[in-house]
C-alpha positions in Angstrom: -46.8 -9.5 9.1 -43.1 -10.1 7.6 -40.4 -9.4 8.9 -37.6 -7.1 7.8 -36.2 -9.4 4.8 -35.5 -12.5 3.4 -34.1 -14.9 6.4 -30.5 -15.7 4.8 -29.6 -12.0 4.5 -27.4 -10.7 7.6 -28.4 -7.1 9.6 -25.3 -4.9 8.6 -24.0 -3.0 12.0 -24.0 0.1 12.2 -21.4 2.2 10.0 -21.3 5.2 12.1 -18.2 7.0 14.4 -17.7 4.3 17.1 -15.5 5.6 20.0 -12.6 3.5 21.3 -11.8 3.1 25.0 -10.0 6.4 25.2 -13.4 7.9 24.1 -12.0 9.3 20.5 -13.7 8.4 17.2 -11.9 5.5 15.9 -10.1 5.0 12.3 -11.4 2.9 9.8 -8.1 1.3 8.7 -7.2 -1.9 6.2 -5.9 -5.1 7.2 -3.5 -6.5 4.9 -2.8 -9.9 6.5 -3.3 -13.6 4.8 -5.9 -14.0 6.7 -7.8 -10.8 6.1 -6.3 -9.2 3.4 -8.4 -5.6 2.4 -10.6 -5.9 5.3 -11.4 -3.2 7.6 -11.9 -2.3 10.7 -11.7 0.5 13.5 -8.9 0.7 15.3 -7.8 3.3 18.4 -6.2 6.3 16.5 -3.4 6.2 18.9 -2.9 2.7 18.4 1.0 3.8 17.6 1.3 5.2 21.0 2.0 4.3 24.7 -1.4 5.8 25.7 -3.4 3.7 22.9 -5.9 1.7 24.2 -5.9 -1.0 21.1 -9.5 -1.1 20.4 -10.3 -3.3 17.3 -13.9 -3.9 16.0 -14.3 -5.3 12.5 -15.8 -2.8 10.0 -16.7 -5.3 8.0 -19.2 -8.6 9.1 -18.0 -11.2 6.7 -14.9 -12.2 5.0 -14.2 -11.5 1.3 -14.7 -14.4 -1.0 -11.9 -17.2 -1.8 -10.7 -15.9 -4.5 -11.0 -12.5 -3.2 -8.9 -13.5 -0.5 -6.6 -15.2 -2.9 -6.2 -11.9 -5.5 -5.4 -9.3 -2.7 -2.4 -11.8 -1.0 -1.1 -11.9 -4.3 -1.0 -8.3 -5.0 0.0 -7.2 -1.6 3.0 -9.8 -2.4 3.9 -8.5 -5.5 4.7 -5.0 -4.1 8.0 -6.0 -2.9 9.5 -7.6 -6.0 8.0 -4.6 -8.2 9.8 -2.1 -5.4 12.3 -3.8 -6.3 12.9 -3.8 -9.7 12.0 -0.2 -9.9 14.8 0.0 -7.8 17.2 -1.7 -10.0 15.7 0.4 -13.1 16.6 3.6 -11.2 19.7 2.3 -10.5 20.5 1.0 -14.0 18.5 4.7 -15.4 21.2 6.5 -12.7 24.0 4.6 -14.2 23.1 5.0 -18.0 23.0 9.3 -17.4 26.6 9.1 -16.0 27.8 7.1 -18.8 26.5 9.2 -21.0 27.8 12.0 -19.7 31.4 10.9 -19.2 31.0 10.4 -23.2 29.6 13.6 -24.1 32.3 15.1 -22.3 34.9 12.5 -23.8 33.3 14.0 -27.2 33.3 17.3 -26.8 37.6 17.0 -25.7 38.1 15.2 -29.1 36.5 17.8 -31.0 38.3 20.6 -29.1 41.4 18.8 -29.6 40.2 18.3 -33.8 39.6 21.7 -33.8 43.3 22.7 -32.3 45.3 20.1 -34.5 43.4 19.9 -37.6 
């Protein structure tokens, strides 16, 4: 009698609630680091707090591929730089309404002043 599958393929753990060492139902939350960049795991849900108890189990049994890898560590570093120059955009956006403004004012004074004179 065969087994349960071909012998390369790898049993996937169980996806269900696991509890963490303060007995609450852990997050499934997203590494963004070099090294595991997009993969998850569960983490303690008070991991922010004093009282956390920092469990960590991977969600996920493998790694992404290469190039995987590769894609998400250049997206996740692009974030900054496009922050960035939306940032500047705003700024320049921000800048652009005032000037305009200063002018329509500027204009409507000279035709006041047209209107007075002429």
């Amino acid at each position: 009698m065969q087994g349960d599958g071909s012998g390369s393929s790898r049993r996937r753990q169980n996806y269900g609630p696991k509890l963490c060492f303060c007995h609450l139902e852990t997050a499934i939350r997203q590494g963004w680091t070099d090294k595991n960049p997009g993969r998850r795991f569960y983490g303690c849900p008070r991991f922010k707090e004093k009282n956390g108890c920092n469990f960590f189990a991977w969600f996920d049994e493998e790694d992404g591929t290469l190039w995987q890898t590769r894609a998400l560590i250049e997206a996740r570093d692009e974030i900054p730089e496009k922050t960035e120059k939306i940032e500047q955009l705003e700024d320049t956006i921000a800048d652009l309404r005032t000037n305009l403004e200063k002018l329509q004012n500027e204009e409507e004074i000279v035709k006041k002043f047209e209107e007075f004179y002429v």
